[in-house]
Backbone as XML, in Angstrom:
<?xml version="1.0"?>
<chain id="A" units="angstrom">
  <residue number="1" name="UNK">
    <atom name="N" x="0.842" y="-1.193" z="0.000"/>
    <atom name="CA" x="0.000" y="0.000" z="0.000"/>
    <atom name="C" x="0.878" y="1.243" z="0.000"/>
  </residue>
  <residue number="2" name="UNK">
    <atom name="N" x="0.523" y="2.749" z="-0.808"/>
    <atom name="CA" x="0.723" y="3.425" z="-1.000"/>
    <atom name="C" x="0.451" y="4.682" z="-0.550"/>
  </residue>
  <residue number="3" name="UNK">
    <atom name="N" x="0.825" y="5.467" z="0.295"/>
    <atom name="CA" x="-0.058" y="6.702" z="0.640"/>
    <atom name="C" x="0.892" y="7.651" z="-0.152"/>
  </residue>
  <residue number="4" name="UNK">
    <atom name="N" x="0.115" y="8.726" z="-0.972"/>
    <atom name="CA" x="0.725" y="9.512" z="-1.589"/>
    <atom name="C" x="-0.172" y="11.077" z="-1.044"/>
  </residue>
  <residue number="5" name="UNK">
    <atom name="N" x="0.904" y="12.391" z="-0.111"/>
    <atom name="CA" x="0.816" y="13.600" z="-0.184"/>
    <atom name="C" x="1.391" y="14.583" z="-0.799"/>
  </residue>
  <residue number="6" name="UNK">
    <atom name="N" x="0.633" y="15.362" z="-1.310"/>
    <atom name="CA" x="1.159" y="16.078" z="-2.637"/>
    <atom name="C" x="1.497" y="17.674" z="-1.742"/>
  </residue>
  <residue number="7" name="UNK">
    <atom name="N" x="2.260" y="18.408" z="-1.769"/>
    <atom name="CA" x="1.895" y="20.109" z="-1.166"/>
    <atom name="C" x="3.264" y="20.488" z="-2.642"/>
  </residue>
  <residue number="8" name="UNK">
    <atom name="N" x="2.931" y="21.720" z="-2.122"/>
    <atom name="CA" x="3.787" y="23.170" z="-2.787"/>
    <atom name="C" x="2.903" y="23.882" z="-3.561"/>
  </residue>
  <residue number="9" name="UNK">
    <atom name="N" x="1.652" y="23.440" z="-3.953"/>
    <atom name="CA" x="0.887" y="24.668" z="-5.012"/>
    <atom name="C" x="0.741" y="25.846" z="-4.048"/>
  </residue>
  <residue number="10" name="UNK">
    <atom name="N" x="-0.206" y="26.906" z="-5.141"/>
    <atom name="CA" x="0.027" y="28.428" z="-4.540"/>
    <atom name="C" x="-0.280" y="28.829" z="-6.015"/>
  </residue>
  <residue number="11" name="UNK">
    <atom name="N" x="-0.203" y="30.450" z="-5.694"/>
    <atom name="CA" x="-0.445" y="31.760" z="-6.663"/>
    <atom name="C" x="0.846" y="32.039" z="-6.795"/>
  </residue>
  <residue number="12" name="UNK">
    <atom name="N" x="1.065" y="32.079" z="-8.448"/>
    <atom name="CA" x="1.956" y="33.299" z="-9.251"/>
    <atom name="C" x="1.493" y="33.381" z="-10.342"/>
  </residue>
  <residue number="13" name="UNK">
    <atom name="N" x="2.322" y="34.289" z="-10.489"/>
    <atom name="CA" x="2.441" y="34.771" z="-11.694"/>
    <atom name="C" x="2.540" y="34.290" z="-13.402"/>
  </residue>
  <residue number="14" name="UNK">
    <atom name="N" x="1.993" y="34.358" z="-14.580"/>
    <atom name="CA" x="2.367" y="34.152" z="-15.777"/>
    <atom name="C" x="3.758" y="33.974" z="-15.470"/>
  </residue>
  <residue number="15" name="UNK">
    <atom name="N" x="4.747" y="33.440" z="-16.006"/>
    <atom name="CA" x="6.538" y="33.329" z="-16.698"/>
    <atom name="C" x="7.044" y="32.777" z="-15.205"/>
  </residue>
  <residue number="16" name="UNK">
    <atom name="N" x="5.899" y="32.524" z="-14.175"/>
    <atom name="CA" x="6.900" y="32.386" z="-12.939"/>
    <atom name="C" x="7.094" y="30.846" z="-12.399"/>
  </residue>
  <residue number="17" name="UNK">
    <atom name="N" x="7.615" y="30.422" z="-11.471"/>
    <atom name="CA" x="7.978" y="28.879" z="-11.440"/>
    <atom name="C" x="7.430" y="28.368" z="-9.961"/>
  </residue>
  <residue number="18" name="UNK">
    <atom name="N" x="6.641" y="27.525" z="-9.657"/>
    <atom name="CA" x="6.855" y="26.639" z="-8.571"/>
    <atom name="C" x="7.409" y="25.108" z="-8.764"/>
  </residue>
  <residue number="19" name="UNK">
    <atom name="N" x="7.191" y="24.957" z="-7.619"/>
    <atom name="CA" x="7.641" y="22.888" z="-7.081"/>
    <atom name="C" x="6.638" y="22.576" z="-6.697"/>
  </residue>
  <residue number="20" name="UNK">
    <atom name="N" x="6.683" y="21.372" z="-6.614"/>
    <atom name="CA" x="5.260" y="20.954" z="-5.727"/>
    <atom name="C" x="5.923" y="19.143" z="-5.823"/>
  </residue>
  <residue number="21" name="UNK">
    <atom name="N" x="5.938" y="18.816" z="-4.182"/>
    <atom name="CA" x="6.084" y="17.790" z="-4.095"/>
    <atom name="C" x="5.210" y="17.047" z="-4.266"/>
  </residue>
  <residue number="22" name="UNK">
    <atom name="N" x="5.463" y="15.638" z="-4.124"/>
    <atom name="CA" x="4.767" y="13.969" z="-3.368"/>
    <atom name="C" x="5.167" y="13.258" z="-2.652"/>
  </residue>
  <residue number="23" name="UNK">
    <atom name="N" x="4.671" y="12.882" z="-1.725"/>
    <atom name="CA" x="5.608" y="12.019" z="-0.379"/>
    <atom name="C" x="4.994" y="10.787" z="-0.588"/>
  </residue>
  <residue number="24" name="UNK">
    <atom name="N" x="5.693" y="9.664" z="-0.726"/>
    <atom name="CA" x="5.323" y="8.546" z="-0.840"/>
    <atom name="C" x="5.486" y="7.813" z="0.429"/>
  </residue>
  <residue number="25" name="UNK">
    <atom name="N" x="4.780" y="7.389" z="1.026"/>
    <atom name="CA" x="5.031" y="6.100" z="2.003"/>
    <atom name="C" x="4.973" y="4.826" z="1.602"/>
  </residue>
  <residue number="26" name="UNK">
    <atom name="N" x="5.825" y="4.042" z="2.549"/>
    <atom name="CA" x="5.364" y="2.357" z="1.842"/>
    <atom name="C" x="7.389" y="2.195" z="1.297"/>
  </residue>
  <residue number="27" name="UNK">
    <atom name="N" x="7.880" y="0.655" z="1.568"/>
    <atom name="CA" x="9.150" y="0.444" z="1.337"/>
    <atom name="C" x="9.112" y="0.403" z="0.210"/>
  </residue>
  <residue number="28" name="UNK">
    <atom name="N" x="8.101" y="-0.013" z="-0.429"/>
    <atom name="CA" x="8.759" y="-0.170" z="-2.149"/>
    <atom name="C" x="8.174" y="0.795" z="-3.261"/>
  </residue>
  <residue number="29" name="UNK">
    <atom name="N" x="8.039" y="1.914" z="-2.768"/>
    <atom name="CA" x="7.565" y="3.133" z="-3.330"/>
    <atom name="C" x="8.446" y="3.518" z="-4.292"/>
  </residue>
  <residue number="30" name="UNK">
    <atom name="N" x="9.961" y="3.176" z="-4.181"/>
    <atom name="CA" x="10.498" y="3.112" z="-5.777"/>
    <atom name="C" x="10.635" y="2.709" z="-6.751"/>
  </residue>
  <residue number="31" name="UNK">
    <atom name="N" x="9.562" y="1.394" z="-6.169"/>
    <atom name="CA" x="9.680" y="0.664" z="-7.393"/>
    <atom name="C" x="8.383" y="1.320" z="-7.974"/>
  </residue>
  <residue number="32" name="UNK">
    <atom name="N" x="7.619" y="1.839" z="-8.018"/>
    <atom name="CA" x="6.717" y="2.560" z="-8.680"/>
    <atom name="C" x="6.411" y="3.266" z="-9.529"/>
  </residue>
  <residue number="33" name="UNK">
    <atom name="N" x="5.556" y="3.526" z="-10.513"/>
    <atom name="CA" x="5.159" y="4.594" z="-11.575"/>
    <atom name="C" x="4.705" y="6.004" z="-10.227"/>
  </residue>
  <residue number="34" name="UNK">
    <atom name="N" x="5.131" y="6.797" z="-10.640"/>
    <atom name="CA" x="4.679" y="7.921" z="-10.261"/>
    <atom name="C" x="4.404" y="8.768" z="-11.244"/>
  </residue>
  <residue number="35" name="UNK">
    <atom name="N" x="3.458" y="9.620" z="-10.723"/>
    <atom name="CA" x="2.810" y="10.832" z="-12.089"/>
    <atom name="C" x="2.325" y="11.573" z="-11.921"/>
  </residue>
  <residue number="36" name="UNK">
    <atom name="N" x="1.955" y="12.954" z="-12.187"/>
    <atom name="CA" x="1.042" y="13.883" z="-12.138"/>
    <atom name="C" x="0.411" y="13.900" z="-13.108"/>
  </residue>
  <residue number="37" name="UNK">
    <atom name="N" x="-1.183" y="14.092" z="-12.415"/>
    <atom name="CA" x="-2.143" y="14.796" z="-13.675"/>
    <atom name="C" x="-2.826" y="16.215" z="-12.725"/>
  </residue>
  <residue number="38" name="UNK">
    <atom name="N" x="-3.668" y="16.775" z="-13.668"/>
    <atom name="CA" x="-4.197" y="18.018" z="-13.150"/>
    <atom name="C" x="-5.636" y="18.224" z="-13.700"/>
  </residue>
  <residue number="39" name="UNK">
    <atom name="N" x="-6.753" y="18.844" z="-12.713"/>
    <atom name="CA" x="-7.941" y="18.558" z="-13.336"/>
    <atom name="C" x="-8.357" y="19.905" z="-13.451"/>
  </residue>
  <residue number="40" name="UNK">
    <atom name="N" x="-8.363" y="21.071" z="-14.372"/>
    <atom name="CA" x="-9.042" y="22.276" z="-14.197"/>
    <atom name="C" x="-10.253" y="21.920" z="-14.215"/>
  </residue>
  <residue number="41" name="UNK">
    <atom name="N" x="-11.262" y="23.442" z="-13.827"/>
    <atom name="CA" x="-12.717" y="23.305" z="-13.203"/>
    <atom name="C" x="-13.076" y="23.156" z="-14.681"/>
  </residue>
  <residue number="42" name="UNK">
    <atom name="N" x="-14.522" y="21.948" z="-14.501"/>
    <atom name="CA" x="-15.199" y="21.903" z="-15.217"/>
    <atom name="C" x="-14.233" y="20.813" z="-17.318"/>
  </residue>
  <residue number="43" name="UNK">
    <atom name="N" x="-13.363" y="20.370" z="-16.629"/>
    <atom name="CA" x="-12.150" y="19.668" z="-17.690"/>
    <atom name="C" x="-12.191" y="18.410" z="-17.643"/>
  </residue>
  <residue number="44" name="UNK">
    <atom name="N" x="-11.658" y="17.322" z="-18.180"/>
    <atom name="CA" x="-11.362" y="16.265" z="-17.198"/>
    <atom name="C" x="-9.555" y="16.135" z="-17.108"/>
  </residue>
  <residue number="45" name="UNK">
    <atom name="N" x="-9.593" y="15.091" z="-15.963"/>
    <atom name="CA" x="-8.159" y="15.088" z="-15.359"/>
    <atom name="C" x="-7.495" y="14.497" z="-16.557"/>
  </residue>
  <residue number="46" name="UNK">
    <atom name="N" x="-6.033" y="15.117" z="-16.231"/>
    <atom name="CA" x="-5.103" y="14.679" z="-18.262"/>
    <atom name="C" x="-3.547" y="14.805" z="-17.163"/>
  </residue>
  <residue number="47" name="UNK">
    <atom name="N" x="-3.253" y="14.068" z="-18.070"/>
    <atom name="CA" x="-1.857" y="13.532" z="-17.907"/>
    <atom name="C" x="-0.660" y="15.020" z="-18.177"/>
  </residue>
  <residue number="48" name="UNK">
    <atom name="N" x="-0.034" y="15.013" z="-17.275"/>
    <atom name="CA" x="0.893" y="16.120" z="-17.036"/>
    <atom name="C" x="2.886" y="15.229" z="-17.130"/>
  </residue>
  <residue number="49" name="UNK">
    <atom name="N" x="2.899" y="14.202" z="-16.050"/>
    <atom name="CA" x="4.135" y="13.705" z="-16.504"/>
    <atom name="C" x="3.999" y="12.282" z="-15.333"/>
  </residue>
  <residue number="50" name="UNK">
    <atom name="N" x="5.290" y="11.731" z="-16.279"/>
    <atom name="CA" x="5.499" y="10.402" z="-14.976"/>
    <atom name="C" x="6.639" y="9.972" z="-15.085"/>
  </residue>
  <residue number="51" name="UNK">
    <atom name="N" x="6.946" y="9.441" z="-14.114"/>
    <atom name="CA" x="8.806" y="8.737" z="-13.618"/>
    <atom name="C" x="7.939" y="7.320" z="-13.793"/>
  </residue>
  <residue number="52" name="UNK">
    <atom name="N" x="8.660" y="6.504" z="-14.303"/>
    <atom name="CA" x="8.364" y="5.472" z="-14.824"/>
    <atom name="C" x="8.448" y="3.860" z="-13.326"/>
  </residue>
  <residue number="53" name="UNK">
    <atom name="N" x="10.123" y="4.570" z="-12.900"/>
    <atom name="CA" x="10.291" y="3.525" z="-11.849"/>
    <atom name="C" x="11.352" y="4.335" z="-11.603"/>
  </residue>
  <residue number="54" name="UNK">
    <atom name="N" x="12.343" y="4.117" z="-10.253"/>
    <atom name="CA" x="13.540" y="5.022" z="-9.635"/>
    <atom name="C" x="14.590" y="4.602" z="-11.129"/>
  </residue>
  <residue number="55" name="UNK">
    <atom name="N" x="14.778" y="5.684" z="-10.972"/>
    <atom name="CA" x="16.077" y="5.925" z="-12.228"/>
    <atom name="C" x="15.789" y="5.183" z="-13.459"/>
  </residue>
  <residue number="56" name="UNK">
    <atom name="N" x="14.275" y="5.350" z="-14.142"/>
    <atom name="CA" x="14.241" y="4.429" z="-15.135"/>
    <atom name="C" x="13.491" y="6.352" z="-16.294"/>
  </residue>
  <residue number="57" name="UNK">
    <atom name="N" x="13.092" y="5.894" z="-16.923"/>
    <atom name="CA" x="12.386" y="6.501" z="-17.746"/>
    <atom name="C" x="11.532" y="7.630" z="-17.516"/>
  </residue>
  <residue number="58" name="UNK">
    <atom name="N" x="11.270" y="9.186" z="-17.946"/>
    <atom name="CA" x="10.155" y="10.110" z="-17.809"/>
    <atom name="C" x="9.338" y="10.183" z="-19.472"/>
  </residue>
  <residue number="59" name="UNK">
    <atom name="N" x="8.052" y="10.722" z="-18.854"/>
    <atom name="CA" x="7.464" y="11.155" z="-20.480"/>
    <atom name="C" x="6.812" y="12.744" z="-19.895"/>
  </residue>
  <residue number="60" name="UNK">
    <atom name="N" x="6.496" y="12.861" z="-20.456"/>
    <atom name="CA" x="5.438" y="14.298" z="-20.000"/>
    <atom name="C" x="4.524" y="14.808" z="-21.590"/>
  </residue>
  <residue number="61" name="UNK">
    <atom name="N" x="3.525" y="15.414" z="-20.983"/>
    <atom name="CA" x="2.615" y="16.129" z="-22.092"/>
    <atom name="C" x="3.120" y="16.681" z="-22.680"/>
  </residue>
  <residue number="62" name="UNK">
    <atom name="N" x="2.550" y="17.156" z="-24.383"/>
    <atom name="CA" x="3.068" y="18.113" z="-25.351"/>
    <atom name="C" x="3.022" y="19.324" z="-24.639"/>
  </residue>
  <residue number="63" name="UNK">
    <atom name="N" x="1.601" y="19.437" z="-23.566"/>
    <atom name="CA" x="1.775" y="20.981" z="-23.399"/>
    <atom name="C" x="2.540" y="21.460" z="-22.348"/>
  </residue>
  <residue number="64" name="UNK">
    <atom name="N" x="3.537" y="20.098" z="-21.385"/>
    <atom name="CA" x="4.315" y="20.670" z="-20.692"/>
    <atom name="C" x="5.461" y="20.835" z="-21.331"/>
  </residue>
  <residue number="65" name="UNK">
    <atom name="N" x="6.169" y="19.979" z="-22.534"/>
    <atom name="CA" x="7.274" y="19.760" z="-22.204"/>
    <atom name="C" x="8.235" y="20.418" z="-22.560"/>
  </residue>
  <residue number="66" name="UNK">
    <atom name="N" x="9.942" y="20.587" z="-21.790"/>
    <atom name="CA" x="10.418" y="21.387" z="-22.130"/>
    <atom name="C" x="10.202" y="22.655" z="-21.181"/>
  </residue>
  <residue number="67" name="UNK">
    <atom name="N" x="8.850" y="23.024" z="-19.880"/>
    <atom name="CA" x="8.611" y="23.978" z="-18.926"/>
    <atom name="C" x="8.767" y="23.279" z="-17.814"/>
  </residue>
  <residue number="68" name="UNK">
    <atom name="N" x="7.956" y="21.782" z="-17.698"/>
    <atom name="CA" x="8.383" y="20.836" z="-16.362"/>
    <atom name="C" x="9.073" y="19.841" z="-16.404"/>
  </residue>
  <residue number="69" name="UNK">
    <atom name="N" x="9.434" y="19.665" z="-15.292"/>
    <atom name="CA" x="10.578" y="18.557" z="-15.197"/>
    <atom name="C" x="9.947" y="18.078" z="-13.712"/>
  </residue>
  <residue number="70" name="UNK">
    <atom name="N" x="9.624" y="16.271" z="-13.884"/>
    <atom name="CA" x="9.585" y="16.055" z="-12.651"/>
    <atom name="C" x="10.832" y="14.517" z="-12.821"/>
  </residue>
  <residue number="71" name="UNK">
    <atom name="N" x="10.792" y="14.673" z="-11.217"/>
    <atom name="CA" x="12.336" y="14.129" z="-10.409"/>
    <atom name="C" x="11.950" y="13.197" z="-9.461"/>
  </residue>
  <residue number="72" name="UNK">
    <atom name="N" x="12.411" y="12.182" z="-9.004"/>
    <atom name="CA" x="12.553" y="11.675" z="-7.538"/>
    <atom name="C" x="13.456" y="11.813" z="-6.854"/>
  </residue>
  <residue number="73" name="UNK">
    <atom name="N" x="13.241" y="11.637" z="-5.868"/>
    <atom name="CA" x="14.282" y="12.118" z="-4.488"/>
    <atom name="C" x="14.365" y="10.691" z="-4.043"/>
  </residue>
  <residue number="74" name="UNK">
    <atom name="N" x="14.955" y="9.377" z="-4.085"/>
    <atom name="CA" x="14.359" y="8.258" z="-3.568"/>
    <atom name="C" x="14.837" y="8.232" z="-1.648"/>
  </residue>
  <residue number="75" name="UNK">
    <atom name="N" x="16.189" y="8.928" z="-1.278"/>
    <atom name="CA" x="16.568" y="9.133" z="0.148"/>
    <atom name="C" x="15.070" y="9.259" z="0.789"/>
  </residue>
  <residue number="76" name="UNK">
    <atom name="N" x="14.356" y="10.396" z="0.288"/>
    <atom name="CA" x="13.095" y="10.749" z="1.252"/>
    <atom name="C" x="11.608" y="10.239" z="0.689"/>
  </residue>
  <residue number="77" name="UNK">
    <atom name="N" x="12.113" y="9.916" z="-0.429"/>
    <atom name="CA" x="10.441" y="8.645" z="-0.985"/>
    <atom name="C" x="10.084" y="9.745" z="-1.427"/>
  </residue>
  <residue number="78" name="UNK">
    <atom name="N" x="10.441" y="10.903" z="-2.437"/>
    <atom name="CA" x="9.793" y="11.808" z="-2.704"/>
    <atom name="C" x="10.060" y="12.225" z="-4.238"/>
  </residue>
  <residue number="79" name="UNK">
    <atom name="N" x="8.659" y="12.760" z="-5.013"/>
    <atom name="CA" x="7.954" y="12.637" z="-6.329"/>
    <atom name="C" x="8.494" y="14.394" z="-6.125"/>
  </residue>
  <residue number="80" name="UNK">
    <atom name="N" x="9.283" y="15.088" z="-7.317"/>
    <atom name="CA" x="9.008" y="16.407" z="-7.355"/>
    <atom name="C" x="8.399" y="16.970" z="-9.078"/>
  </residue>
  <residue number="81" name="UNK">
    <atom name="N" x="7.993" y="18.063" z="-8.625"/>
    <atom name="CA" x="7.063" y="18.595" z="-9.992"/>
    <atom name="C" x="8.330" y="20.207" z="-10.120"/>
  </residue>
  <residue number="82" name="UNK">
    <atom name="N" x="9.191" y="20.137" z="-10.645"/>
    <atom name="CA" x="9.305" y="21.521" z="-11.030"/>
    <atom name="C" x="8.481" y="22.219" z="-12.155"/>
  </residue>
  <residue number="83" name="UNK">
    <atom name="N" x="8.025" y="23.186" z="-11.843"/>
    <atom name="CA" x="6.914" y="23.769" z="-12.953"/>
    <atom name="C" x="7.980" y="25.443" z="-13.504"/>
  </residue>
  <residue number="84" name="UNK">
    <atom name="N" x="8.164" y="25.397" z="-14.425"/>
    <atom name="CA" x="8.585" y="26.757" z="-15.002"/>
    <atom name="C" x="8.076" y="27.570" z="-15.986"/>
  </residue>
  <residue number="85" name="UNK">
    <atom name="N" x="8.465" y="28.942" z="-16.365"/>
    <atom name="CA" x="7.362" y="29.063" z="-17.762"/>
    <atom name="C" x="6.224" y="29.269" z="-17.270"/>
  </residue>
  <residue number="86" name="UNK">
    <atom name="N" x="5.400" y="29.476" z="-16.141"/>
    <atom name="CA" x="4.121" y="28.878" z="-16.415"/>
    <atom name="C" x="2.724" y="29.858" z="-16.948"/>
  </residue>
  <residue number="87" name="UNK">
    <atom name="N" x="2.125" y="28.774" z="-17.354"/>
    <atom name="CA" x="0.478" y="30.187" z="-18.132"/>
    <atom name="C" x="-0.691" y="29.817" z="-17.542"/>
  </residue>
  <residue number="88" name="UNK">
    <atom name="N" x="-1.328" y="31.067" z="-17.572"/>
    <atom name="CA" x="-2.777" y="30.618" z="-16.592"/>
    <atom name="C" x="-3.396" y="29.351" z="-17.453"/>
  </residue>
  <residue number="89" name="UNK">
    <atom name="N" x="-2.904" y="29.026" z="-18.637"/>
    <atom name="CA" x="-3.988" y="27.678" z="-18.806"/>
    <atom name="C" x="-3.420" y="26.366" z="-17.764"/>
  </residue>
  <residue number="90" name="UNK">
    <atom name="N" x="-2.309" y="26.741" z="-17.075"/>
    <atom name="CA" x="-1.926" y="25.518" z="-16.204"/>
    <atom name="C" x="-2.440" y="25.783" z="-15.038"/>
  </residue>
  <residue number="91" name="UNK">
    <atom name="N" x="-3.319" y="26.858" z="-14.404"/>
    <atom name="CA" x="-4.109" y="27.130" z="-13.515"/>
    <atom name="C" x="-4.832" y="25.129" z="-13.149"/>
  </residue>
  <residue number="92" name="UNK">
    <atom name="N" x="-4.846" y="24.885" z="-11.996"/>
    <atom name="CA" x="-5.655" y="23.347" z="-12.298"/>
    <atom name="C" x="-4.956" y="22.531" z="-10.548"/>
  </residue>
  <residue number="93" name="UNK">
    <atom name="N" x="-5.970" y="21.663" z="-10.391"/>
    <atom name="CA" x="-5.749" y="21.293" z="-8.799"/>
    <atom name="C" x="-4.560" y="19.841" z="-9.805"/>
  </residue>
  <residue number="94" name="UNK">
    <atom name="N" x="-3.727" y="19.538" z="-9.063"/>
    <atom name="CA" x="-2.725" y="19.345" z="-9.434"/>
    <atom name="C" x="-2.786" y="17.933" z="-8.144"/>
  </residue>
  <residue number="95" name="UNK">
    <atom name="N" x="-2.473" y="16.240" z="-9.244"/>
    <atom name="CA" x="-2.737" y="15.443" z="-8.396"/>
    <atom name="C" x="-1.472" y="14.153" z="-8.846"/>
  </residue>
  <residue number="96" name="UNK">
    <atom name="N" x="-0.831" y="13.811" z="-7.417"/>
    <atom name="CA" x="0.209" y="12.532" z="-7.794"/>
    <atom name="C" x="-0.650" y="11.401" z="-7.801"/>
  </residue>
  <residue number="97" name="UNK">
    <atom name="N" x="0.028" y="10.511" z="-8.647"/>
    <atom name="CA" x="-0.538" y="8.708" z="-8.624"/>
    <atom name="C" x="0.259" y="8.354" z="-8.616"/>
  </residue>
  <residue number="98" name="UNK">
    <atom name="N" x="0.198" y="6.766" z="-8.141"/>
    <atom name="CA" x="1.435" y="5.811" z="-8.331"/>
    <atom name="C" x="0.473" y="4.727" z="-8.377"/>
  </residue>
  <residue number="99" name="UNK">
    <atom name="N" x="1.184" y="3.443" z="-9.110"/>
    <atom name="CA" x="1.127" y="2.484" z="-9.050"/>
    <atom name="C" x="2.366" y="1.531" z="-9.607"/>
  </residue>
  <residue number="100" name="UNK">
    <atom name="N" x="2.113" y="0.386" z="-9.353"/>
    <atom name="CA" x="3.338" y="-0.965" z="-9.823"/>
    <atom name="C" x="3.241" y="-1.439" z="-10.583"/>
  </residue>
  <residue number="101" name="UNK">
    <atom name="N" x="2.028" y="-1.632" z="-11.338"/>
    <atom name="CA" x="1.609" y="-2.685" z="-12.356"/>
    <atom name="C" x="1.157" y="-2.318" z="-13.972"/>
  </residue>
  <residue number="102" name="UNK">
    <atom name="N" x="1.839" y="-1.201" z="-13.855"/>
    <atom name="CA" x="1.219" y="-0.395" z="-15.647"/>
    <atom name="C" x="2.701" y="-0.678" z="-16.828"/>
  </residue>
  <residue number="103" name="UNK">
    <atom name="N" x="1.980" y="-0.720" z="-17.680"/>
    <atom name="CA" x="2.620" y="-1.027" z="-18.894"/>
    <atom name="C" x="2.571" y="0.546" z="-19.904"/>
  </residue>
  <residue number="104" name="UNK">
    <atom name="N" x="3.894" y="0.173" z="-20.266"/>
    <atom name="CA" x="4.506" y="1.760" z="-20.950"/>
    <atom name="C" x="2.851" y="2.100" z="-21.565"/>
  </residue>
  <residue number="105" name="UNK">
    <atom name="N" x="1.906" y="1.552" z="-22.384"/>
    <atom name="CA" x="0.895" y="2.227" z="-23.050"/>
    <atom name="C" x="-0.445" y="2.494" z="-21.844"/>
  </residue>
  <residue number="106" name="UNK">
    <atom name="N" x="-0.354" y="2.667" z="-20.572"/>
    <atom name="CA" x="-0.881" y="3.021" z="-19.413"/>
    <atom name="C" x="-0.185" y="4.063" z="-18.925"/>
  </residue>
  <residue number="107" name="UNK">
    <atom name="N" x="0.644" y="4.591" z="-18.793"/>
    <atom name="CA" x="1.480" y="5.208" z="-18.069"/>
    <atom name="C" x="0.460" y="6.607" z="-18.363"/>
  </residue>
  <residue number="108" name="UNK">
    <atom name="N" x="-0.479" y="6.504" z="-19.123"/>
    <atom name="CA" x="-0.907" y="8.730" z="-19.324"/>
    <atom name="C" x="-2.732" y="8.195" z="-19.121"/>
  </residue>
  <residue number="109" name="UNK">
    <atom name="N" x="-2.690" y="7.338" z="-18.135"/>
    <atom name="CA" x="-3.889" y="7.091" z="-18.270"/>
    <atom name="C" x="-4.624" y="7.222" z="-16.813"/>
  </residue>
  <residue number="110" name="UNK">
    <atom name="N" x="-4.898" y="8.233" z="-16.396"/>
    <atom name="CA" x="-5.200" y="8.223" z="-15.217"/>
    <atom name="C" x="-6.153" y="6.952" z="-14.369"/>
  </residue>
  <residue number="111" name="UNK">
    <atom name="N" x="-7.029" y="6.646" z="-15.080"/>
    <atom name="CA" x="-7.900" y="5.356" z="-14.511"/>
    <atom name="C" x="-7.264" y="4.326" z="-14.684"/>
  </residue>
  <residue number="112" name="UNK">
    <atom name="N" x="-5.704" y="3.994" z="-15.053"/>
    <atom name="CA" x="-5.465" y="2.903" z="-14.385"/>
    <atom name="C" x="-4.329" y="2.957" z="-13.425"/>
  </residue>
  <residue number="113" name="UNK">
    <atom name="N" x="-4.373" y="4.268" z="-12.118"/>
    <atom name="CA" x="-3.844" y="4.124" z="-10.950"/>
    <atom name="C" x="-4.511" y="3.746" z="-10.124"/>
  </residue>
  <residue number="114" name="UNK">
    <atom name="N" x="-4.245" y="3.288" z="-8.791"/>
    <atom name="CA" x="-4.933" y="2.985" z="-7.858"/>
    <atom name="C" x="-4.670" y="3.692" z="-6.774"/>
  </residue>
  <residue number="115" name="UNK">
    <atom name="N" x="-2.817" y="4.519" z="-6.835"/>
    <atom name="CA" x="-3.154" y="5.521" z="-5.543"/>
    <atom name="C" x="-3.293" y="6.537" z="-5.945"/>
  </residue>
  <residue number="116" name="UNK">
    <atom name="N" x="-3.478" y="7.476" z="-5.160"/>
    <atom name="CA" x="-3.231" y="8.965" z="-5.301"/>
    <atom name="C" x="-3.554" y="9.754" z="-3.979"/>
  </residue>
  <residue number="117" name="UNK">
    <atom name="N" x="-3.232" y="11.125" z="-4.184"/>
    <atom name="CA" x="-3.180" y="12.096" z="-3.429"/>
    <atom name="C" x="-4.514" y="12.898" z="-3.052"/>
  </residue>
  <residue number="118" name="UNK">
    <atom name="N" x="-4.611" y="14.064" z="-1.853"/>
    <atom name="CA" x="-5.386" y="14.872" z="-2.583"/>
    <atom name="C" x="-5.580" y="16.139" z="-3.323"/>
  </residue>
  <residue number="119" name="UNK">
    <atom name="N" x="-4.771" y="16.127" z="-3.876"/>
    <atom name="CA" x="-4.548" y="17.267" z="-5.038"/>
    <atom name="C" x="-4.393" y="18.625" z="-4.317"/>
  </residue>
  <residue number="120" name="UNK">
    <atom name="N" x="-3.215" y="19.501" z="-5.179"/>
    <atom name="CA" x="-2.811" y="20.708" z="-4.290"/>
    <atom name="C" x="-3.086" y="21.757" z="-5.912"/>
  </residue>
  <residue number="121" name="UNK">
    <atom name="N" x="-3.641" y="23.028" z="-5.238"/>
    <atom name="CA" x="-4.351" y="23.772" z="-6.349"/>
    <atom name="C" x="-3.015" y="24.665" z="-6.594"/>
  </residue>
  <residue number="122" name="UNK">
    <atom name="N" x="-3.052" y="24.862" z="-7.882"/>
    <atom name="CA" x="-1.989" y="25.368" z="-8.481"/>
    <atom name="C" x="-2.681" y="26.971" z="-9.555"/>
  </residue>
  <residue number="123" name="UNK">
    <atom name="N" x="-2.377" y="28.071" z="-8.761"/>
    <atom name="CA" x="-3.263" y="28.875" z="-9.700"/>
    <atom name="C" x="-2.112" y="30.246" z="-10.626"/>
  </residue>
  <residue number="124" name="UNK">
    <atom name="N" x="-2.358" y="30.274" z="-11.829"/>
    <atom name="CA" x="-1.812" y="31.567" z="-12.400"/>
    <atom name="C" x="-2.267" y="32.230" z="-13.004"/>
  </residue>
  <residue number="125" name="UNK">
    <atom name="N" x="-2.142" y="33.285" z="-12.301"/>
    <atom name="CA" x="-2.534" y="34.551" z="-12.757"/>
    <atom name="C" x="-1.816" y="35.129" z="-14.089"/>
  </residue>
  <residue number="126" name="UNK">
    <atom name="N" x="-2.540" y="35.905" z="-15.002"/>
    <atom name="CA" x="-2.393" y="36.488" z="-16.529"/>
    <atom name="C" x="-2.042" y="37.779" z="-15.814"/>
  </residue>
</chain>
């Protein structure tokens, strides 16, 4: 079992940058897919990026990539989101998953995780 807490969202600015972690609990939390997706109001939730397994593989969305970069920390069991660049269309509550058992053509699919967080709101202002 997996408990995943997500923090660092907040307000800025258009062109400006946050982080926003995930804390994973559980010993074998590196062996895991980890990922963010993000659900703006009234959208449905879409795939933002994922670490595949500790030190294995990332992918991320067309519309991030190249602005975010996410990382693991495996010392502290921890998922990071650097966000840079950013535009109010990335305004959106902002949510980690993990799971063990997905295959590379799952990995951007939110309904087939089984953990997750509860999402930390991420807002920018124009």
């Amino acid at each position: 079992q997996v408990t995943l807490v997500e923090s660092g969202g907040g307000l800025v600015q258009a062109g400006g940058s946050l982080s926003l972690s995930c804390a994973a609990s559980g010993r074998t939390a590196s062996r895991y897919a980890v990922a963010w997706f993000r659900q703006a109001p009234g959208k449905e939730r879409e795939f933002v990026a994922v670490t595949r397994y500790s030190g294995g593989p990332t992918y991320y969305a067309d519309s991030v990539k190249g602005r975010f970069t996410i990382s693991r920390d495996n010392a502290n069991n921890m998922v990071h989101l650097q966000m840079n660049s950013l535009k109010p269309e990335d305004t959106a509550i902002y949510y980690c998953a993990a799971d063990n058992s997905l295959i590379l053509s799952s990995l951007r699919q939110a309904d087939q995780y089984d953990h997750w967080g509860q999402g930390t709101q991420v807002t920018v202002s124009s």
